[in-house]
C-alpha positions as CSV (number, residue, x, y, z in Angstrom):
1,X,4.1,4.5,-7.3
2,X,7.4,6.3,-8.2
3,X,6.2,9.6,-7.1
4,X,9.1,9.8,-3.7
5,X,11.7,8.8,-6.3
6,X,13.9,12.1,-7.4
7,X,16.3,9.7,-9.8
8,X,14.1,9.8,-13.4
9,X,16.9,6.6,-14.4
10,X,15.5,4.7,-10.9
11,X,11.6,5.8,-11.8
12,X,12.2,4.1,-15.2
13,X,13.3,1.1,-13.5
14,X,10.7,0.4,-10.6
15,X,8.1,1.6,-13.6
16,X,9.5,-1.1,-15.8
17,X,10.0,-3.4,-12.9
18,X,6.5,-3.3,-11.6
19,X,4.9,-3.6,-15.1
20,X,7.0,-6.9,-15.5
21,X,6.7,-8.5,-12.9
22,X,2.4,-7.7,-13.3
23,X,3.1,-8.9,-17.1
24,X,5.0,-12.3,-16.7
25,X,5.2,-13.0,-12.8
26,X,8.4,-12.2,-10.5
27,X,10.4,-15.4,-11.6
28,X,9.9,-15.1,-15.3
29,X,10.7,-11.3,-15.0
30,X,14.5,-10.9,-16.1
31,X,17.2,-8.1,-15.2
32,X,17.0,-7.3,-19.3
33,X,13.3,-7.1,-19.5
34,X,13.3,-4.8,-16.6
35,X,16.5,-3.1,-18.6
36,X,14.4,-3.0,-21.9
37,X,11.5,-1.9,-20.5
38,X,13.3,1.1,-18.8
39,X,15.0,2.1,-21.8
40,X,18.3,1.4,-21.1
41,X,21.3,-1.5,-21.0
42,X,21.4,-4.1,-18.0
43,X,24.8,-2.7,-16.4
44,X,22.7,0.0,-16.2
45,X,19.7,-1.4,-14.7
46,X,22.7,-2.9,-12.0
47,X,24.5,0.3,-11.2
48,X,21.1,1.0,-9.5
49,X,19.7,-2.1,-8.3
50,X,22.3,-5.8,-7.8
51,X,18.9,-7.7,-8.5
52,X,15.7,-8.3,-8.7
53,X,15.3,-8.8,-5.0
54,X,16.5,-5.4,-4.2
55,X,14.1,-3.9,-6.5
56,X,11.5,-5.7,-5.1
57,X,12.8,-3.9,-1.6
58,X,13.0,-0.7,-2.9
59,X,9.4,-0.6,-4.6
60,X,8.0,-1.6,-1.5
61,X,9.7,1.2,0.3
62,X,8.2,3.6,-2.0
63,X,4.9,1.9,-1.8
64,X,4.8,3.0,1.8
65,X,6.1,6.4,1.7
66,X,3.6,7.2,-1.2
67,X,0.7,5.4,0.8
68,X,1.6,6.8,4.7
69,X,1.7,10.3,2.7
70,X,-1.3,9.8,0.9
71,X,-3.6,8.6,4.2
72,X,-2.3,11.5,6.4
73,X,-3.5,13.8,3.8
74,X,-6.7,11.9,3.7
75,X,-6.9,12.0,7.2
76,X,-6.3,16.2,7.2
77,X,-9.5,16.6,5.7
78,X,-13.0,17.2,7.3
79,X,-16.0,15.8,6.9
80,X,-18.0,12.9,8.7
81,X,-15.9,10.1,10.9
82,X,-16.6,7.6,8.1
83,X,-16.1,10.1,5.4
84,X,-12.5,11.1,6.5
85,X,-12.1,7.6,7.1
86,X,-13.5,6.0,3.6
87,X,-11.0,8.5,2.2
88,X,-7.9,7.0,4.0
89,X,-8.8,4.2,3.6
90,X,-9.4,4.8,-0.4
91,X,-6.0,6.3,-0.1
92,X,-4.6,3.2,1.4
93,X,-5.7,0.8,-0.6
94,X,-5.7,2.8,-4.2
95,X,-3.9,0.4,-6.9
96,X,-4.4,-2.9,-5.3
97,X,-7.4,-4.0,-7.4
98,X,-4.6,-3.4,-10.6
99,X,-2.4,-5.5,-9.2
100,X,-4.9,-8.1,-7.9
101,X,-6.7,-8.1,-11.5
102,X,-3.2,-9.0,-12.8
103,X,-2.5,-12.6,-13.5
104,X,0.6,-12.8,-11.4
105,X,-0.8,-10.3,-8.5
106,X,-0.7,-13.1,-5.6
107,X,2.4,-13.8,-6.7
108,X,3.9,-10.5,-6.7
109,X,2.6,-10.0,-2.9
110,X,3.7,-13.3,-1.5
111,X,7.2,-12.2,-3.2
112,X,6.9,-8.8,-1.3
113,X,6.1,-10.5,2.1
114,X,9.1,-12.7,1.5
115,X,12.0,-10.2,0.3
116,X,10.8,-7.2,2.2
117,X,9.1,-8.6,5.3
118,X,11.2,-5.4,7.4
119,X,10.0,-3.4,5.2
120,X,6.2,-4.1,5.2
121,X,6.6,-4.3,8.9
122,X,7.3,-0.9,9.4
123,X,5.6,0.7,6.8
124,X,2.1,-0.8,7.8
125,X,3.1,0.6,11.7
126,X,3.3,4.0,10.4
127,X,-0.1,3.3,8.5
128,X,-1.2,1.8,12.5
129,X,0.1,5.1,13.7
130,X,-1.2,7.7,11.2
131,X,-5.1,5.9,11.8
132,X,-4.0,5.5,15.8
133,X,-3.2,9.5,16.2
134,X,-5.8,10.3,14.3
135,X,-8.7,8.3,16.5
136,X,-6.8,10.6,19.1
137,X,-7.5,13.5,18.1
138,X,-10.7,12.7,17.6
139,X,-11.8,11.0,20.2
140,X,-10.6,14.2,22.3
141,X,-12.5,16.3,19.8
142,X,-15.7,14.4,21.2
143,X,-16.3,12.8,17.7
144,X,-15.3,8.7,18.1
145,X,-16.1,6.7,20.3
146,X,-12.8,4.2,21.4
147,X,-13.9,0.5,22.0
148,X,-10.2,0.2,22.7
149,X,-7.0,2.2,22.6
150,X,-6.5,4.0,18.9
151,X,-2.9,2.0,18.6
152,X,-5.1,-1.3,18.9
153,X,-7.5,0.0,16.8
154,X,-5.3,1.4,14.2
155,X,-3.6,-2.0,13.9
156,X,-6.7,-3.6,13.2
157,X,-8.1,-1.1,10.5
158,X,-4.6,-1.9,8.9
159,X,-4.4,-5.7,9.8
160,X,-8.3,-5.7,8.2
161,X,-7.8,-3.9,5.1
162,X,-3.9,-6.3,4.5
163,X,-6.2,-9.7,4.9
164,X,-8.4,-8.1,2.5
165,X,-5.6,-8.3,-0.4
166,X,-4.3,-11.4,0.6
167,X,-7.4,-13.5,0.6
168,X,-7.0,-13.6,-3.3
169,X,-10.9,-13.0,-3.9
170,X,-10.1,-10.8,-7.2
171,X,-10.4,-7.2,-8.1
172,X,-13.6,-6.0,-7.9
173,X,-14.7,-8.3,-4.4
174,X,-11.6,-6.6,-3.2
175,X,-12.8,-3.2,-3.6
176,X,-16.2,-4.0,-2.5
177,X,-14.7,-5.3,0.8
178,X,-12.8,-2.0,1.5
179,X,-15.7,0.0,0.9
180,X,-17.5,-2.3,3.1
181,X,-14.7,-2.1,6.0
182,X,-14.5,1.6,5.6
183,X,-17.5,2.2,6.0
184,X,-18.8,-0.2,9.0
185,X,-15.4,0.7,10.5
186,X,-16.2,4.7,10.6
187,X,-19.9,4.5,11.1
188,X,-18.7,2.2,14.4
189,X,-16.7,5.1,15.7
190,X,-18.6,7.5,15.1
191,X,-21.1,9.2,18.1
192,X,-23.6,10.1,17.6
């Protein structure tokens, strides 16, 4: 989840971060486990992050560059509507069953939606956008069919596939729903 972070000292820290707060819940996660867990001293830890809270902020900033990179590049490649789209949408939701099979993985999202609720909000309309222009570019390549416009749509692939994780129904039903979405979703659009 570190992978748009240059700073090995701040990859160490959302690394440690993110495995604490998985391990023993966002409140019971303190500045020296994250410190201990990164390898190095707590003023450390704070000449990079002031507290937990802006951690929190900056993992899910990286949590959205790493997934709006990884679903245009899923969205680059060819095969079938629902194949291109299965893989974006594999893309998109890739580590979430890890986090919901953790005992504390509701937790950590309703923490996310509370400290970084800018953040979320404009990383899942890029997500909107990257689906949106690609339904474009399809639809004028002949190959979907648009029941509505592709920024309505795209919102709702990306408001779908958000309800999914927060209805809390565990790991594996989660992953069974994506495929399931993906896959209704793509063969909907798809002419044929």
């Amino acid at each position: 989840m570190t992978d748009t972070i240059d700073d090995p000292r701040q990859k160490a820290i959302l690394a440690s971060a993110f495995q604490a707060f998985a391990a023993y819940g966002y409140r019971k996660t303190s500045m020296d486990d994250i410190a201990r867990g990164a390898g190095m001293s707590r003023p450390a830890v704070y000449l990079h992050y002031k507290n937990k809270e802006a951690i929190v902020r900056k993992l899910t900033e990286v949590y959205y560059a790493d997934k709006s990179a990884s679903v245009a590049e899923a969205l680059a490649t060819s095969g079938t509507v629902p194949e291109v789209l299965t893989r974006a949408v594999q893309a998109q939701t890739a580590g979430m069953a890890t986090i919901l099979a953790s005992p504390h993985g509701l937790e950590m999202l309703d923490n996310t939606k509370s400290m970084a609720a800018d953040i979320i909000a404009e990383g899942e309309a890029k997500l909107a956008g990257l689906y949106a222009d690609w339904l474009t570019q399809q639809a004028q390549a002949g190959r979907v069919k648009m029941p509505a416009d592709a920024a309505e749509t795209g919102w709702t692939i990306t408001a779908t596939l958000k309800g999914l994780k927060l209805a809390g129904a565990g790991a594996e039903t989660y992953e069974k729903q994506v495929a399931q979405i993906a896959s209704l979703i793509g063969a909907g659009l798809e002419v044929r």
